[in-house]
N, C-alpha and C positions, 0 to 999 in steps of 0.2 A: 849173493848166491855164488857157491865157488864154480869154477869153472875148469873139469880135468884137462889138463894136457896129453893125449895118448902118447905124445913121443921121448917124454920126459918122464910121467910118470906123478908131477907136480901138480898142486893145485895155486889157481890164479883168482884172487879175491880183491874186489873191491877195498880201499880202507881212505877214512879221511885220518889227514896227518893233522898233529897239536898244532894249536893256534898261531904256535912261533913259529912255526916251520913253514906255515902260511904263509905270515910277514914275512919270514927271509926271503923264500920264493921271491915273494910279492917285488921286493928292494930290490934281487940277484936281475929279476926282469927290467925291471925298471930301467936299471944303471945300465942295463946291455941293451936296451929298445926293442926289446923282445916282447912281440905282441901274442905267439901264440906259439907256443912249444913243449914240453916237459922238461922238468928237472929230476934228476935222482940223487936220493940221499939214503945215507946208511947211520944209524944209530949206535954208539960205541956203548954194549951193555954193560962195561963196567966199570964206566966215570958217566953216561949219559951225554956225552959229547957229537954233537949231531955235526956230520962233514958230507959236503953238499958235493959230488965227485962228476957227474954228467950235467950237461946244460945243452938241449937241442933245441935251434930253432925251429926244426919239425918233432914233432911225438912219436917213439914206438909205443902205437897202440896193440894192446895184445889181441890175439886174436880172440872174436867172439864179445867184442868189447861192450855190446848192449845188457850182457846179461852179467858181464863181471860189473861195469860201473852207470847202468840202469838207461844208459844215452847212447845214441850214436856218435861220436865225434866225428866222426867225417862230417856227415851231414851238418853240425852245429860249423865244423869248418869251413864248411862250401858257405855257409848261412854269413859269417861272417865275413870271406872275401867276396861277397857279392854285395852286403852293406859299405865295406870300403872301396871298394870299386862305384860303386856310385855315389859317394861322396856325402 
């Protein structure tokens, strides 16, 4: 479900990225011991050349984030430092 931005004027949609871009992720995480963060990447439309350009160990979640990608993150994040927190 898209989600307007009043100050921009943009819409903010939910999308799952192809299955490679997954794994890249998946590896980019890996290799830096990044357990919970976002990555952003941009697709070159005309060669298909995916280039992976931000890597946070924290997330900027957009705002309204339940209705663009159907979760809370925060809360899945508090969820998870309270699983490693106790070990």
């Amino acid at each position: 479900m898209p989600v307007d931005t009043p100050k921009t004027g943009l819409k903010v949609e939910g999308y799952t990225p192809p299955p490679q871009v997954v794994a890249a992720c998946e590896a980019i995480v890996r290799a830096a011991g990044i357990d919970v963060g976002g990555i952003e990447y941009l697709t070159d439309d005309r060669d298909g050349t995916v280039r992976y350009y931000d890597i946070n160990a924290l997330s900027n979640f957009v705002a309204d984030a339940v209705n663009v990608v159907g979760f809370d993150p925060f809360a899945r994040l508090v969820d998870y430092l309270q699983a490693r927190a106790a070990g």
